[in-house]
ZAMIGU-448907 format. One line per field, with one value per residue (C-alpha): x, y, z. Coordinates in pm, 1 decimal. Layout:
# residues N
px <- [X  ...]
py <- [Y  ...]
pz <- [Z  ...]
END
This chain:
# residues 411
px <- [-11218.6  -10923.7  -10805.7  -10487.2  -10624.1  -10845.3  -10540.6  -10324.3  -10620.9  -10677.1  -10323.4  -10325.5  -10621.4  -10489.8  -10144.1  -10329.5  -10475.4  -10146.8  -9995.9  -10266.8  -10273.9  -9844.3  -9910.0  -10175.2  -9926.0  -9610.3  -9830.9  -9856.6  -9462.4  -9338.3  -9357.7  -9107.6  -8744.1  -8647.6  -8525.9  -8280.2  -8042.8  -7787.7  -7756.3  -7448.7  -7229.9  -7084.9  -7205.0  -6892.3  -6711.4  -6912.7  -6912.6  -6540.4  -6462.4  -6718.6  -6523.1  -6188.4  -6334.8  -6477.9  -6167.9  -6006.5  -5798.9  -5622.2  -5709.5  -6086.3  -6076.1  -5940.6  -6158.2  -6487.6  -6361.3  -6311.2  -6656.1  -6801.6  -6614.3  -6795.5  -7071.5  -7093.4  -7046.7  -7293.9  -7506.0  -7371.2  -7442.4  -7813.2  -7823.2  -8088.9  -8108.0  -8403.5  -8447.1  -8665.5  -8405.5  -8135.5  -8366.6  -8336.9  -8499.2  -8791.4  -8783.3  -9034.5  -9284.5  -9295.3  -9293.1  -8984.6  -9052.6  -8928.8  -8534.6  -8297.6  -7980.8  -7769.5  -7554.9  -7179.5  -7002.1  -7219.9  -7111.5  -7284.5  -7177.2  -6947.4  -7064.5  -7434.0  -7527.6  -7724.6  -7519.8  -7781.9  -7802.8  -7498.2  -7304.3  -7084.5  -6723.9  -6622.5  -6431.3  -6456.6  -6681.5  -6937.3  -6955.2  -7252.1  -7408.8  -7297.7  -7500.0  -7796.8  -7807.1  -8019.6  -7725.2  -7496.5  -7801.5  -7866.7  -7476.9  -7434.0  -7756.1  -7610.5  -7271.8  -7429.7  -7691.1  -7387.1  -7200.2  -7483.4  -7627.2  -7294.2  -7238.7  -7585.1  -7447.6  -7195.9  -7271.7  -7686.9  -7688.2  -8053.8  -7908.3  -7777.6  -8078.6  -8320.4  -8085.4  -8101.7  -8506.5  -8540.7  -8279.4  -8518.3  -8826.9  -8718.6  -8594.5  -8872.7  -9162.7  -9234.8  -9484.8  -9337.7  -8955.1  -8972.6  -8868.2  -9114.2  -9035.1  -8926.8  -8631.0  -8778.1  -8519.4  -8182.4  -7907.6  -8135.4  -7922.1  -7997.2  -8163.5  -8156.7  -8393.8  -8570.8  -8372.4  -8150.0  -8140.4  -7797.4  -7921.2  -8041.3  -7641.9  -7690.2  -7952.6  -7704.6  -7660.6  -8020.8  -7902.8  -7738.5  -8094.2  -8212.2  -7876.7  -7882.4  -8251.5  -8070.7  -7781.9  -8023.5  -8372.4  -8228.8  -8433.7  -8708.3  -8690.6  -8738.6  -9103.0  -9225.9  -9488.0  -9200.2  -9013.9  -9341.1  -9352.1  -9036.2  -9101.5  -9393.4  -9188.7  -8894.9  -9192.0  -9313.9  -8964.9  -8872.8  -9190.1  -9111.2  -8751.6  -8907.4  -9163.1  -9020.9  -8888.9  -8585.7  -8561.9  -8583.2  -8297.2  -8071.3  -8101.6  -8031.1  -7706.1  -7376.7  -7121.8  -7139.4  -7451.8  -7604.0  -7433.9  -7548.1  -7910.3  -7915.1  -7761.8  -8080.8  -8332.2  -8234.3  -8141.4  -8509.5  -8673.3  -8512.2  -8645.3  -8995.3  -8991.4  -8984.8  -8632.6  -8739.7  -8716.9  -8377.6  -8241.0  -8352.5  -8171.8  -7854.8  -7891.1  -7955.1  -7910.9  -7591.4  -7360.1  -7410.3  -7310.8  -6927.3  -6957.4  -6938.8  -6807.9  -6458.7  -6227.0  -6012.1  -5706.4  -5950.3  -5943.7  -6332.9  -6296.8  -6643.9  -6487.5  -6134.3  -6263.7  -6361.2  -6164.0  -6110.1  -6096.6  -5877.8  -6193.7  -6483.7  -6266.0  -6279.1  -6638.4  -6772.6  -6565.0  -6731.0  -7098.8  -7028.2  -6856.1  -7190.6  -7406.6  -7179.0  -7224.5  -7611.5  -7595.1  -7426.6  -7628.1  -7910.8  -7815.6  -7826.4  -7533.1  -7193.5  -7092.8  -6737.6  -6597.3  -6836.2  -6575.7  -6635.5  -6525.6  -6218.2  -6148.6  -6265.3  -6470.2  -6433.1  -6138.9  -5921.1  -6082.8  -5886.1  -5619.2  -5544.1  -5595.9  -5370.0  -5087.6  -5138.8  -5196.7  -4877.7  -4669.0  -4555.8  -4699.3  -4804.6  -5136.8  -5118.4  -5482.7  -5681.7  -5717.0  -5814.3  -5848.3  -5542.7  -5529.0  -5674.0  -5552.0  -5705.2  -6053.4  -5934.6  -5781.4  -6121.3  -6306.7  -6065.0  -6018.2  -6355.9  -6476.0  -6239.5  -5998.9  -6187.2  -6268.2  -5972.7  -5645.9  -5403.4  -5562.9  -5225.4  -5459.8  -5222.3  -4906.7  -5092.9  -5186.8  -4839.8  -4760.7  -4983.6  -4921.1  -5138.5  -5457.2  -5712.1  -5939.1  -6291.8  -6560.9  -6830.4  -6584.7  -6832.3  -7072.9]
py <- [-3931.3  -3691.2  -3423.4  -3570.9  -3861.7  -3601.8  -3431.5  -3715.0  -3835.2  -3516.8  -3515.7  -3854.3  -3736.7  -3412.7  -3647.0  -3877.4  -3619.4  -3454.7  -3763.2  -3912.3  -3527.0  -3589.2  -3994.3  -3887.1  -3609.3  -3828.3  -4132.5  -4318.0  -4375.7  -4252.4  -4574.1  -4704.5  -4568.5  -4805.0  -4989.8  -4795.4  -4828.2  -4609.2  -4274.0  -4065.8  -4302.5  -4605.5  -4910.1  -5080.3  -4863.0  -4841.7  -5169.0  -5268.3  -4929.9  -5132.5  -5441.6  -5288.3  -5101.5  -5437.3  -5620.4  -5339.4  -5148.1  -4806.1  -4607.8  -4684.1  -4670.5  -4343.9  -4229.6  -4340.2  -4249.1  -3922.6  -3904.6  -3991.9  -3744.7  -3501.2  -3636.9  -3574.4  -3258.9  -3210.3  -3364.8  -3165.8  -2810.9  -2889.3  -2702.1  -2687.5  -2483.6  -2333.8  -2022.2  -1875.4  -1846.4  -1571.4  -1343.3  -1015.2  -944.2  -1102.0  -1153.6  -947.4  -1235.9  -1146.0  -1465.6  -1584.4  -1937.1  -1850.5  -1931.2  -1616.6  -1499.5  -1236.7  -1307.7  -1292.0  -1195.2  -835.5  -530.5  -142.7  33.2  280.8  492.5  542.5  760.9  467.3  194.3  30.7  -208.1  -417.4  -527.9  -843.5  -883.7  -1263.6  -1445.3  -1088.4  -1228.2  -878.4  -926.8  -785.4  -1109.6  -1289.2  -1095.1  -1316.2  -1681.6  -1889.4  -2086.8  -2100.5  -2248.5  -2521.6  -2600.5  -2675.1  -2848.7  -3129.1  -3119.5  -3208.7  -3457.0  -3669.4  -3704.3  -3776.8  -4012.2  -4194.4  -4203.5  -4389.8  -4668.9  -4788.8  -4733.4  -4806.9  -4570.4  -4414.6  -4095.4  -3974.6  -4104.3  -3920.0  -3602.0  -3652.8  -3697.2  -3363.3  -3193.3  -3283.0  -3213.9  -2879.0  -2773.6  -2990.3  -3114.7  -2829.2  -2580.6  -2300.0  -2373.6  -2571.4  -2425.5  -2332.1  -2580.8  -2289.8  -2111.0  -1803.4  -1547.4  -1715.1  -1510.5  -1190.1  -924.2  -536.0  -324.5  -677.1  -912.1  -1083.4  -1418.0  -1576.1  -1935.5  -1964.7  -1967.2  -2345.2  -2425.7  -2327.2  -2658.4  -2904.3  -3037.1  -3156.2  -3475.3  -3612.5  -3647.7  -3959.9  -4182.9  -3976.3  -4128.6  -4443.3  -4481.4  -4394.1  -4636.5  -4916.6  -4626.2  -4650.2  -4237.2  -4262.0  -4385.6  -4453.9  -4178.2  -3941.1  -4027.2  -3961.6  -3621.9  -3561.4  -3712.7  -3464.0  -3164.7  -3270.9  -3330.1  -3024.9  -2901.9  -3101.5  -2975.9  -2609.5  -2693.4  -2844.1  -2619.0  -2225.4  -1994.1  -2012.2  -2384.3  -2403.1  -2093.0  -2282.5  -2653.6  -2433.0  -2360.1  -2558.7  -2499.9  -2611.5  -2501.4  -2749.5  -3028.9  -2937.5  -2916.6  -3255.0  -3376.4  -3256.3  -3331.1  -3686.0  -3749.2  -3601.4  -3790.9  -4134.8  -3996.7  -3962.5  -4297.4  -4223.7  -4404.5  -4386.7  -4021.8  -3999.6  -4267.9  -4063.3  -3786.7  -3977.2  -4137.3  -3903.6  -3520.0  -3610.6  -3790.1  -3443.9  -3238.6  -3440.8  -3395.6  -2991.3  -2943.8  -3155.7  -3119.2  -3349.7  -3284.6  -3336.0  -2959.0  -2793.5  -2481.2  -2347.5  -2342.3  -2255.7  -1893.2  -1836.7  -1630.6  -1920.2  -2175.4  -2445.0  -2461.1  -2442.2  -2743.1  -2943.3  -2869.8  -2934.1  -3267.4  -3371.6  -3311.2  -3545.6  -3821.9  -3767.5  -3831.1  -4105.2  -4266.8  -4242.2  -4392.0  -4678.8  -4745.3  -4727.2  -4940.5  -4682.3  -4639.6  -4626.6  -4246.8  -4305.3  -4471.0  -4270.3  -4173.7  -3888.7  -3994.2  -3837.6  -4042.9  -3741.0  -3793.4  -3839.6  -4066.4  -3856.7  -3505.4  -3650.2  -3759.4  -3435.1  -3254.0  -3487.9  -3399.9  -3034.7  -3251.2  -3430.1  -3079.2  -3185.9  -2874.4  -2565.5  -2429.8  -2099.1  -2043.5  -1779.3  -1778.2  -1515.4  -1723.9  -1930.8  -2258.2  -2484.8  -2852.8  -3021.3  -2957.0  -3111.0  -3442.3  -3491.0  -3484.9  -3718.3  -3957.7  -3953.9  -4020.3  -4206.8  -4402.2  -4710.5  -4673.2  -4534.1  -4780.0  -4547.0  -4238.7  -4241.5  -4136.4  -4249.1  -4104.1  -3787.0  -3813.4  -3832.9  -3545.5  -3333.4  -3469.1  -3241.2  -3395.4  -3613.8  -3865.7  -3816.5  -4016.8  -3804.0  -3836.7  -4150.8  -3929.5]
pz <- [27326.2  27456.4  27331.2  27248.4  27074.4  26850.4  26766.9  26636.0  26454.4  26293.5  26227.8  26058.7  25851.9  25719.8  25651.2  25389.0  25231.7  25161.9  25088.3  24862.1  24656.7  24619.9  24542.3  24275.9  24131.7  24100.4  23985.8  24320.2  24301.8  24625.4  24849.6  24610.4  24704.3  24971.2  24664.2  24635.4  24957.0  24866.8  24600.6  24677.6  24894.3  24743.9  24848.5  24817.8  24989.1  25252.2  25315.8  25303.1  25524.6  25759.9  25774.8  25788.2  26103.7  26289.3  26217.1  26396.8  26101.4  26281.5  26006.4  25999.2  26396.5  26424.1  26142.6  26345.3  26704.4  26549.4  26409.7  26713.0  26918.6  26639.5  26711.5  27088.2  27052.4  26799.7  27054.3  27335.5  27161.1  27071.9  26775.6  26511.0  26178.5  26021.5  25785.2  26081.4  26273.5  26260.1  25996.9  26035.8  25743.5  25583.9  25195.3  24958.4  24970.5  25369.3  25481.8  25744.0  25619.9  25266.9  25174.3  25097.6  24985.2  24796.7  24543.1  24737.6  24353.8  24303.5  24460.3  24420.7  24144.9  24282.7  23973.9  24079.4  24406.4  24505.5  24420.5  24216.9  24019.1  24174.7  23932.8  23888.3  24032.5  23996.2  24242.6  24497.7  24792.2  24893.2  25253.2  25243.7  25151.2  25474.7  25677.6  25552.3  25735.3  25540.6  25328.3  25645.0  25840.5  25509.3  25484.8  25896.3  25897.2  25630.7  25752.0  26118.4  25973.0  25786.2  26067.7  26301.3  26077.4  26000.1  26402.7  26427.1  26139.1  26308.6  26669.3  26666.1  26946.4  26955.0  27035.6  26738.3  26556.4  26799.4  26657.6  26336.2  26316.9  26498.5  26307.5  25999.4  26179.8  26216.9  25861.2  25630.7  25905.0  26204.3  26084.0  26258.1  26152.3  25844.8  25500.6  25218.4  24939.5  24684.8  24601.7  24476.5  24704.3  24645.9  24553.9  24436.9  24322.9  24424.9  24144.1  23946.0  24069.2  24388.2  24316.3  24025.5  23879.2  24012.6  24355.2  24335.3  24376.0  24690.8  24792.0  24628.4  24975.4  25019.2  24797.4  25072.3  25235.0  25090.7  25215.7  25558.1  25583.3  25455.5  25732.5  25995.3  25865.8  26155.6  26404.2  26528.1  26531.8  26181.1  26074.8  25770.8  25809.7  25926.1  25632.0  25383.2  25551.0  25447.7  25073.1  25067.9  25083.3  24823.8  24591.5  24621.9  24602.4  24231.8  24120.5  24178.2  23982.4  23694.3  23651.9  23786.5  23556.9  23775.1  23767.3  23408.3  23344.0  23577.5  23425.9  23101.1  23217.3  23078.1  23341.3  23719.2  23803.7  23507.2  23666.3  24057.7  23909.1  23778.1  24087.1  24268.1  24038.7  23945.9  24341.3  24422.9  24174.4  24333.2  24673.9  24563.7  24348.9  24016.5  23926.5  23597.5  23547.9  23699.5  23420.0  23172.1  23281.4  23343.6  23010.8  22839.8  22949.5  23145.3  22901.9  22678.3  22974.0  23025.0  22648.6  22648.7  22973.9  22948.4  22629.0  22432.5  22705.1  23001.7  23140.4  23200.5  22984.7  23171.1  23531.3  23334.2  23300.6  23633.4  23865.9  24122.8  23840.3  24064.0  24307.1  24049.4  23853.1  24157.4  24210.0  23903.7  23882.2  24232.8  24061.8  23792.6  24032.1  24211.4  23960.5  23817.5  24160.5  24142.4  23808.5  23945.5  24225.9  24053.9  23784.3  23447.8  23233.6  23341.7  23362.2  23516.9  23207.4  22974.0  22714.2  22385.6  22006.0  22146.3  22446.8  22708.9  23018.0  23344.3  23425.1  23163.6  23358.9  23682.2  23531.0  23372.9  23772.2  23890.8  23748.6  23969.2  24293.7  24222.6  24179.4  23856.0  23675.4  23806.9  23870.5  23556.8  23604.7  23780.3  24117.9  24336.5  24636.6  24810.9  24679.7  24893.7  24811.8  25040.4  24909.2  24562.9  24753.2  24942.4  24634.5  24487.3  24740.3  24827.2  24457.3  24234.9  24428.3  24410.4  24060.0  23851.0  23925.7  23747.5  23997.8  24238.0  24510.2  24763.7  24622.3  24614.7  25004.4  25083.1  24936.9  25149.0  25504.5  25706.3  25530.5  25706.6  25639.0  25773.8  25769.7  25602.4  25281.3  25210.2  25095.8]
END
């Protein structure tokens, strides 16, 4: 036997065992997503954007050469992400493997010799917390993995496929690059604490991973047992958000970072196989959260407070579009025309920002930060122009004539 052929079968061995531990844990549920094609992106979107593009539409064209020139050069660079790379420091559990970041809104008390504890400045960005890499790394990693992934769809060329399975290999798979499953370190706060709930905003992103899997399955790059591998680690991942202190404090919360936590945990749940759980939650936990999050006139009085309330509006809406999606692809309740006693929820949420995207009333809350438009017309465009007909998504477009459709919108 050689010694390559002992490894793999070691290798295979120490695989089932994993797997069989994670099957036994989740009650042998995990082969079960691939019913579910599609979480995040919008099936029937997707697919008329795909017919408009083989019948030769300019807009859809453009959209895709575009993405494949992004693409390229994705391919061209070679990068990869991991939070072993670019770590100056390691975090108190010692361990390079393990995710970390500072909270960006703390600052050192000017009052104490020391500085410590940091205390809280909202909306005022300490760049001090930019000098760690570990959120940077997640964010480019996704951003990279859409685009590759929607480059594979609609081209089939191996390439970007071949990418896209080593880009994962490297963050969840490689034992020497991947990620601990655990966000123990995120946004810590000096004098306060090794890591806060609100850190687990920061792996919001990781819900894309099921439909990048999704737009790239056609590969032969992408294995079932590769695939498990990856299903392993999310597991072990949900299970440390359901069950941490920090997990629990953070699905606790009622503004944004409420919302972003279901997002993950129903979205993980899916990935793994139990469909079942995530229903629940968007039956049940979900509906209560449009319930105290929007008001009678449709405005979000939890992201109203905030210091850059325009941009925590508009992200907090694009949670709830997200998990209204899910919902719908899945087949639970429908979350998009979910309604209060007093007519609230969604659709009346947009309608209410629209009339700021339209320049018909000015923006009279706080914002630190310059108003950036354009992130509020990707989120709309991208969510609700297929399913709100009094939305005047293109009207607003016009308005705005420097913005540009891109592809990774579908997510």
């Amino acid at each position: 036997m050689t010694g390559r052929l002992t490894k793999t079968i070691k290798k295979s061995f120490l695989f089932a065992i994993v797997l069989a531990f994670h099957m036994e844990s989740y009650g042998s549920i995990l082969q079960n997503y691939s019913d579910q094609k599609f979480l995040l992106i919008d099936k029937t979107k997707l697919r008329l954007f795909e017919k408009k593009f083989h019948e030769q539409s300019v807009i859809e064209v453009n959209i895709v050469k575009s993405l494949i020139k992004s693409g390229e050069g994705i391919l061209k660079t070679d990068k990869s992400y991991s939070v072993t790379f670019l770590k100056e420091n390691l975090p108190p559990d010692r361990n390079i493997h393990s995710y970390q970041s500072q909270s960006i809104y703390w600052w050192p008390d000017s009052n104490k010799r020391d500085g410590i504890p940091y205390i809280r400045k909202d909306g005022k960005v300490n760049p001090e917390a930019k000098k760690l890499k570990d959120q940077d790394q997640l964010n480019n990693l996704i951003l990279d993995l859409k685009k590759l992934s929607l480059c594979y769809y609609f081209t089939k060329d191996e390439r970007f496929a071949f990418k896209v399975k080593n880009l994962l290999d490297t963050w969840f798979v490689d034992p020497s690059t991947k990620m601990n499953p655990n966000l123990n370190f995120g946004q810590f706060i000096p004098g306060r604490n090794q890591g806060s709930p609100t850190g687990i905003i920061e792996t919001r992103e990781l819900a894309a991973i099921p439909d990048i899997i999704s737009l790239t399955s056609g590969s032969n790059h992408m294995s079932p047992d590769f695939i498990d591998i990856i299903r392993i680690w999310f597991s072990s991942y949900l299970r440390w958000l359901q069950t941490s202190p920090l997990g629990k404090k953070e699905k606790a919360m009622r503004n944004n970072h409420g919302t972003y936590y279901d997002l993950q945990e129903v979205t993980f749940c899916i990935f793994v196989g139990d469909t079942a759980k995530a229903k629940q939650i968007l039956e049940s936990r979900t509906p209560k959260r449009i319930d105290y999050q929007i008001k009678a006139d449709g405005s979000q009085p939890f992201e109203l407070v905030r210091e850059n309330s325009l941009n925590y509006t508009m992200s907090n809406l694009a949670g709830l579009c997200k998990l209204a999606q899910v919902s719908e692809n899945i087949g639970a309740n429908d979350l998009w025309h979910y309604e209060q006693p007093n007519g609230s929820g969604l659709e009346n949420s947009f309608e209410w920002f629209s009339q700021y995207l339209l320049k018909s009333k000015k923006w009279d809350n706080k914002q630190l930060n310059r108003i950036n438009n354009y992130y509020g017309l990707v989120k709309l465009n991208s969510a609700v122009a297929s399913k709100y007909q009094n939305i005047e998504i293109e009207k607003i477009i016009s308005l705005y004539p420097n913005y540009t459709r891109i592809a990774w919108e579908l997510f």
